[in-house]
N, C-alpha and C positions, 0 to 999 in steps of 0.2 A: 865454497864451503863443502866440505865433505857431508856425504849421505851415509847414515847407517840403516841396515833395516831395521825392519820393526824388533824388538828383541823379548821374548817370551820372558815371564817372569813368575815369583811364588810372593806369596806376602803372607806375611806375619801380624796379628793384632794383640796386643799386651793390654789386657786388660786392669790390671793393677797401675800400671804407668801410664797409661791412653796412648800407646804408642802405634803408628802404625810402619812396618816393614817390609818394603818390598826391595828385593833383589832380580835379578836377571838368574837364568835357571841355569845359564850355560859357566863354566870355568873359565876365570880369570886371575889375574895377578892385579892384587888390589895395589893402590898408587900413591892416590891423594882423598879427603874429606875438604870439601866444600860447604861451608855455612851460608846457609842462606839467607834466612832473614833468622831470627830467632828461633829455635827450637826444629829448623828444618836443615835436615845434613845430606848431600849430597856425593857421594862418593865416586872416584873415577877409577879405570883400570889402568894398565902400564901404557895403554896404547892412548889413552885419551877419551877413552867413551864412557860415559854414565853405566854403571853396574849397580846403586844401591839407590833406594829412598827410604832416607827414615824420618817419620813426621812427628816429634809429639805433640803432645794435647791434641790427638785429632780429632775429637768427637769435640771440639769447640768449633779446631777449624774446619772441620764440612757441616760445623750446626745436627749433629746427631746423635741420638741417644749412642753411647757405649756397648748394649746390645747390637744394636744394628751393625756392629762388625761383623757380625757371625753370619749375615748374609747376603754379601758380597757376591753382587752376578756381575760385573765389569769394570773393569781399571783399565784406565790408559794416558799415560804421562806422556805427553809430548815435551823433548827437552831441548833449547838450542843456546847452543855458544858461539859468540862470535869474539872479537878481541877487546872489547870494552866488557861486555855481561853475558850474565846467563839464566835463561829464562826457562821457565817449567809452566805448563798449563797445561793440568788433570784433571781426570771427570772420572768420579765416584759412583758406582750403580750399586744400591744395594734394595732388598725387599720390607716395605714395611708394610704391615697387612695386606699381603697379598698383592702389592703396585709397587711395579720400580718408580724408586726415588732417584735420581742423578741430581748429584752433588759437584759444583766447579770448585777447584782450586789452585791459586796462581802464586806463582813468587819468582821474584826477580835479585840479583845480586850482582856485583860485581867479578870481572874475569881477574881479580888481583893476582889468581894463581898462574894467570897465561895459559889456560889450559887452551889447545886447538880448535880454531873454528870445527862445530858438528851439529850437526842437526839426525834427533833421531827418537825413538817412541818407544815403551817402554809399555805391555800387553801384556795382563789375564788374559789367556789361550784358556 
């Protein structure tokens, strides 16, 4: 299985849509959109590696008020694909009166697309 490293990222929260967006900070040539379970997309670059997550409804799925996007002290998605699936398990840190909260989040799907075995992490720097 190939290793990538950790890869810095920015993220976005849409509050009108409950969306949340995170991308990788560096340039790429985007490729394929990976669905994951419902309402979680996945995105790859030309070469095979994970560049985007976009989640909605996220303040259902990390069980948190919509405010609590705005403060955001740690993201980090770990993502791996092997030739059957591809699996994501993230942990959400954000501040609510004053004490981090961490939030888990998992989703699993099928590799239908073939994309290449990778393993690799996805990090608020």
């Amino acid at each position: 299985m190939r290793e990538n490293d950790s890869q810095e990222v920015i993220y976005r929260y849409d509050h009108l849509s409950d969306t949340l967006g995170i991308k990788v900070t560096r340039n790429f040539k985007y490729d394929e959109t990976i669905e994951m379970d419902d309402g979680i997309l996945l995105d790859f670059d030309a070469d095979g590696i994970p560049v985007s997550l976009e989640i909605l409804d996220a303040s259902k799925r990390f069980d948190l008020d919509a405010g609590s996007f705005k403060k955001i002290i740690c993201l980090k998605a770990d993502i791996c694909v092997d030739k059957k699936s591809i699996s994501i398990n993230a942990a959400l840190g954000v501040l609510i009166d004053d004490i981090e909260n961490k939030q888990i989040f998992q989703s699993h799907a099928s590799n239908y697309a073939k994309i290449p075995d990778i393993s690799t992490k996805l990090a608020l720097v």
